[in-house]
C-alpha positions as CSV (number, residue, x, y, z in Angstrom):
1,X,47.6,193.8,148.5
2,X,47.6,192.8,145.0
3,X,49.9,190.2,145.9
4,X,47.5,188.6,147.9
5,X,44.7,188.5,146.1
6,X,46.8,187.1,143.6
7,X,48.1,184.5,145.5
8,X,44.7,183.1,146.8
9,X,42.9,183.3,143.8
10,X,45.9,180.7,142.3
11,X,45.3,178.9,145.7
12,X,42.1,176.7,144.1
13,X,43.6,176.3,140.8
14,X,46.8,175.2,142.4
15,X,44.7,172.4,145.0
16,X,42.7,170.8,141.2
17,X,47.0,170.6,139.4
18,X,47.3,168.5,142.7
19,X,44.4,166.9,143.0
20,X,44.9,165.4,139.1
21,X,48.5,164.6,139.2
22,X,47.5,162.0,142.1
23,X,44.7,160.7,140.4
24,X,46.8,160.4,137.6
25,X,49.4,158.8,139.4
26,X,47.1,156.5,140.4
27,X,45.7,155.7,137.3
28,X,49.1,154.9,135.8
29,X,50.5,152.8,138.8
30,X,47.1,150.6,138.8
31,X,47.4,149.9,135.2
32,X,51.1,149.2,135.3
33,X,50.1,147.0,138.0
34,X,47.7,145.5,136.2
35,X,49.8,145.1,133.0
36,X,52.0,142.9,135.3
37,X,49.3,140.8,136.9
38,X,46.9,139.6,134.4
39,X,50.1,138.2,132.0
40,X,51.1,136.6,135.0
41,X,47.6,135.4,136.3
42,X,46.6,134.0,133.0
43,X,50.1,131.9,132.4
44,X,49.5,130.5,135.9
45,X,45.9,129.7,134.9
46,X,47.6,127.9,132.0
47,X,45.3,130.0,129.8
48,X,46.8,129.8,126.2
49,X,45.5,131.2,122.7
């Protein structure tokens, strides 16, 4: 029985680790994406210092 109470009580903790590592995933790929895009964007602008 312990088991089981045990194991559900993990159960929310365990959905919020998920929950965060895709939203940090996310975070990460978007901002790799965008450290790719605007270089690119502004040298096809023809934007210069």
């Amino acid at each position: 029985m312990k088991e089981m109470k045990e194991s559900k009580s993990k159960l929310p903790f365990a959905k919020w680790i998920k929950r965060f590592g895709f939203a940090g995933f996310m975070f990460f790929f978007i901002k790799g994406l965008l450290w790719l895009i605007v270089p690119a964007l502004l040298i096809w602008l023809g934007f210069s210092w």
